[in-house]
N, C-alpha and C positions, 0 to 999 in steps of 0.2 A: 504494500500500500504506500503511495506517494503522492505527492504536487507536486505537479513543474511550475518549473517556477519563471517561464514564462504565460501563465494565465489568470495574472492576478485583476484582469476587470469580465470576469465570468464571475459569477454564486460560485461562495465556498463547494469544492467538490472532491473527491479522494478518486484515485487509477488506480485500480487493481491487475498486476499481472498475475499470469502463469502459463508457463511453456509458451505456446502461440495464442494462448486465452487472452483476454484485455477487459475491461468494464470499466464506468465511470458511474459514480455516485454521487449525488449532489446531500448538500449534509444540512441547509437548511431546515428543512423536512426531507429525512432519506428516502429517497427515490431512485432507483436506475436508471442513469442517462442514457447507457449507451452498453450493450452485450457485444462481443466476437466471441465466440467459442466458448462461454461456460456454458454448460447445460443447466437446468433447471431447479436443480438438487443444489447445485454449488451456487446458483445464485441467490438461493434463499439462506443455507448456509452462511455466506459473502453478508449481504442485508443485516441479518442477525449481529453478525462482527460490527460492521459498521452504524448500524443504530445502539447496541450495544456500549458504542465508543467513541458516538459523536460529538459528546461535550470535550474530550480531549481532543478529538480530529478538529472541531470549531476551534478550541485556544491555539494550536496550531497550527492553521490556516491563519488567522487574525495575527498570532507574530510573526510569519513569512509575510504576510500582506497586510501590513498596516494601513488602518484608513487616512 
């Protein structure tokens, strides 16, 4: 799970890799932005992790990208 860090005038959002897998999640309300290759299992799984984890993944976005 990462930012890049060039996307700082998008909504806070977390990258999910694996192998050739990819996903994007936006963390204001977690949502899936964007699937390549997880299947359905792992993406609920995924969700789980990152709404589970969102108030740290938000203090972390907010100090990479300050307003």
């Amino acid at each position: 799970m990462y930012f890049h860090s060039h996307e700082p005038n998008e909504p806070p959002h977390i990258h999910v890799d694996r192998d050739d897998a990819s996903a994007k999640f936006w963390l204001n309300q977690v949502a899936l932005a964007r699937n390549l290759g997880f299947g359905p299992a792992e993406i609920r799984r995924i969700h789980r992790l990152v709404a589970d984890n969102r108030t740290l993944f938000l203090e972390k976005w907010h100090e990479r990208f300050p307003a």
